[in-house]
C-alpha positions as CSV (number, residue, x, y, z in Angstrom):
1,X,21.4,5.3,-9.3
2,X,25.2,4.4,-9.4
3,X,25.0,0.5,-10.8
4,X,28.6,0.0,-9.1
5,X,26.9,0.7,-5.6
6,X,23.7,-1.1,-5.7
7,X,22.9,-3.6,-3.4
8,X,21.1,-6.6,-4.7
9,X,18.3,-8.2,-2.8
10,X,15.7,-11.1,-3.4
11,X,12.3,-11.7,-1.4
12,X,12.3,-13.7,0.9
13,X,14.6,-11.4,2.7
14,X,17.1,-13.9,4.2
15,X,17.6,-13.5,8.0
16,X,19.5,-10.3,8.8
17,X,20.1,-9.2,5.4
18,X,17.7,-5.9,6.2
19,X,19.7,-5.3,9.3
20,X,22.7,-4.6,7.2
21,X,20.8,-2.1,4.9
22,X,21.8,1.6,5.7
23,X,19.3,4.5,5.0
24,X,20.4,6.0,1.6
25,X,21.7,2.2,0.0
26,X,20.9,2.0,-3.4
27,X,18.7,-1.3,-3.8
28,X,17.7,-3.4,-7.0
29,X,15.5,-5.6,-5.2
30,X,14.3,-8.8,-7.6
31,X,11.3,-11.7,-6.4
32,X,7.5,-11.1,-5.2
33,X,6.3,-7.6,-4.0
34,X,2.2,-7.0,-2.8
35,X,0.5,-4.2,-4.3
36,X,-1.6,-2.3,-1.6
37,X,-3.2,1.2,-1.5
38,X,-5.2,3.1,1.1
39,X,-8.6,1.0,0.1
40,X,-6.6,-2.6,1.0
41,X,-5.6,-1.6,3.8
42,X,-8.4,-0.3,5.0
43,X,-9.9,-4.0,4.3
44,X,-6.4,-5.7,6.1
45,X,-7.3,-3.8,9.1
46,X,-11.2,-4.4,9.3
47,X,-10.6,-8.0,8.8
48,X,-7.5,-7.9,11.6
49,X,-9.8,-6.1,14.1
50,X,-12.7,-8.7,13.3
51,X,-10.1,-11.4,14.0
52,X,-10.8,-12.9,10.4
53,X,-7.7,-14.9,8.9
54,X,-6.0,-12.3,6.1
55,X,-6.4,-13.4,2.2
56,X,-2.3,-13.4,2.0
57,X,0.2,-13.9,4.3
58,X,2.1,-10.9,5.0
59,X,5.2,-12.5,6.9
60,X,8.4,-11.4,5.5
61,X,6.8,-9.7,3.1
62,X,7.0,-6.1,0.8
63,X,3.6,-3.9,0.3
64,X,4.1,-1.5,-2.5
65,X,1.9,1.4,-2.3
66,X,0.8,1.6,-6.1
67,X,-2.2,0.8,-7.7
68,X,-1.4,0.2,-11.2
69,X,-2.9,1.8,-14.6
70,X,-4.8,0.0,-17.4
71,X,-2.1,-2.1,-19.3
72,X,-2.1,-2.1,-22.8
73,X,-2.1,-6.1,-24.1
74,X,1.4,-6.5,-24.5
75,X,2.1,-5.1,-21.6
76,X,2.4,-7.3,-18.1
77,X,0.9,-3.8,-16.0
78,X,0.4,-0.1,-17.1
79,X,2.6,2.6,-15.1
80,X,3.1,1.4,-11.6
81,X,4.4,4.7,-9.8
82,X,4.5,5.2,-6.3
83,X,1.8,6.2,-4.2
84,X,2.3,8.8,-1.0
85,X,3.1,6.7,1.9
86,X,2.2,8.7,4.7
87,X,-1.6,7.9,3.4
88,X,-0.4,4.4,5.1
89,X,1.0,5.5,8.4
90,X,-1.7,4.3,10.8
91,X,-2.1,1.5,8.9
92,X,1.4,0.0,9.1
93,X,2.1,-0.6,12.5
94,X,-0.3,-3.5,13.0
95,X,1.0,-4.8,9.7
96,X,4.5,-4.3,10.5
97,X,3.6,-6.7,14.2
98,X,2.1,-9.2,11.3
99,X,5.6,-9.7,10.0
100,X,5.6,-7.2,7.0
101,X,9.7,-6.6,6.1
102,X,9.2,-3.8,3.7
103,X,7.1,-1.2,2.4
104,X,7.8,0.5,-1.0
105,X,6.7,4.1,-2.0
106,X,7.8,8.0,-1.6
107,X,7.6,10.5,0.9
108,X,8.1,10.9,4.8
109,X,6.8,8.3,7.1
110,X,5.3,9.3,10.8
111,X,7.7,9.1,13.7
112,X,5.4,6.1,15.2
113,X,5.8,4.6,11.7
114,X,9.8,4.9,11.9
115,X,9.6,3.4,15.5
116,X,7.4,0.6,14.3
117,X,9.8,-0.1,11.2
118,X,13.1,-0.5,14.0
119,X,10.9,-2.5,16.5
120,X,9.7,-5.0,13.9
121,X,13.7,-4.7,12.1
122,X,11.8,-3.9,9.2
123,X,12.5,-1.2,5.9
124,X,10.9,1.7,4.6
125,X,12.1,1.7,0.2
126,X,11.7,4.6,-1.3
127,X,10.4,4.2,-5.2
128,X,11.0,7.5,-8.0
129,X,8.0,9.4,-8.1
130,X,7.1,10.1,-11.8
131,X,9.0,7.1,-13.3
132,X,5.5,4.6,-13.3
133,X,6.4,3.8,-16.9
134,X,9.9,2.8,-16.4
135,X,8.8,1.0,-13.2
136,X,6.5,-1.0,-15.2
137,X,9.2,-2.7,-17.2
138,X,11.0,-4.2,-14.2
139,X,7.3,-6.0,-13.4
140,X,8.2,-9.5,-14.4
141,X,4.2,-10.9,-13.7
142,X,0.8,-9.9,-12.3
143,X,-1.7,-11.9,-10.2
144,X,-4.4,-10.2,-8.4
145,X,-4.9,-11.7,-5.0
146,X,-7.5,-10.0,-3.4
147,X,-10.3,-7.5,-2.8
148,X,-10.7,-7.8,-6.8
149,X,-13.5,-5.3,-5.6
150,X,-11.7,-2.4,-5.8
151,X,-10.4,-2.4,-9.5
152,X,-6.7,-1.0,-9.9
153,X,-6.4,-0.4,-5.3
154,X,-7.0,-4.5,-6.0
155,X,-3.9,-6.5,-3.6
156,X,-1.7,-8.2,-6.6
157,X,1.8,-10.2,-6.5
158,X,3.9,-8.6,-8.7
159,X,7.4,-10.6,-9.6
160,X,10.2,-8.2,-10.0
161,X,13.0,-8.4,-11.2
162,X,15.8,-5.5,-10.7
163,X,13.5,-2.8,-9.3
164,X,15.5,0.7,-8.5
165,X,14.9,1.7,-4.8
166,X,16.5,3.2,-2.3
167,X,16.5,2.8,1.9
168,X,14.6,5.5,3.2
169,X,14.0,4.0,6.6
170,X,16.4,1.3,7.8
171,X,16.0,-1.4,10.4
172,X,17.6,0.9,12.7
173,X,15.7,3.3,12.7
174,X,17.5,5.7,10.3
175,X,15.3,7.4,8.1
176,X,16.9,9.5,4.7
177,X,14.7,12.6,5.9
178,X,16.0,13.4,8.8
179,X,19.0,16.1,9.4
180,X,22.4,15.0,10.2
181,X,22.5,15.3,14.0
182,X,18.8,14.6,14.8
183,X,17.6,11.1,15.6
């Protein structure tokens, strides 16, 4: 990433700032991120079908798609890579009509997934695939929220501070994967 290009960002998003965002932007984005996998989301869903109130609020919020290693005891979380997004796809939607402003990981997203994100004015990050180690050190804190259940798929509010991404799916719609030319 090119440090004299990188837009900086802090959760809460402030009103509109995501609208400016351009598919391809460099992003450091600092403040609280959710940890959710396929297993979480799975529960989010069951509980949003049984019209149960959700352990967390998801309003103006970022998942992350990572379920984190073992950390050693000096260490705030093990690796924290990204997980394959497209696992998420029919899962996001709904979550995206909940309020959810951002989803982290890597890889394509589904074209209903890419509608959902410009409907909702919400942003697909990508994270570097590989780099769970040097992810790790821009984790600031760790508290597990919910579904405890499910070990290291478990939902936790990281604090970030500085953490590489880039816009792979803007609020418009835009989405890094797609040919110049195409929608």
């Amino acid at each position: 990433m090119n440090a004299s290009k990188q837009i900086r960002l802090t959760t809460p998003f402030e009103p509109g700032i995501l609208e400016s965002l351009k598919a391809g932007d460099e992003v450091l984005l600092s403040g609280e991120i959710f940890t959710a996998r396929d297993q979480a989301h799975k529960k989010l869903l069951g509980l949003l079908k049984e019209k149960a109130k959700l352990p967390l609020n998801l309003e103006n919020k970022v998942i992350y798609y990572c379920g984190p290693t073992r950390r050693r005891p000096e260490e705030v979380i093990g690796s924290c890579g990204p997980t394959t997004s497209s696992r998420m796809d029919t899962m996001t939607p709904p979550l995206l009509k909940l309020g959810l402003k951002g989803m982290i990981g890597k890889g394509r997203r589904s074209e209903a997934v890419r509608q959902a994100i410009q409907k909702h004015k919400g942003v697909y990050f990508l994270a570097t695939g590989g780099a769970g180690a040097l992810l790790s050190k821009k984790v600031k804190s760790l508290r597990k929220v919910c579904f405890t259940e499910l070990g290291p798929e478990a939902v936790c509010r990281l604090t970030v501070k500085d953490f590489p991404l880039i816009v792979g799916i803007d609020a418009r719609g835009r989405d890094i994967f797609q040919r110049k030319g195409q929608k």
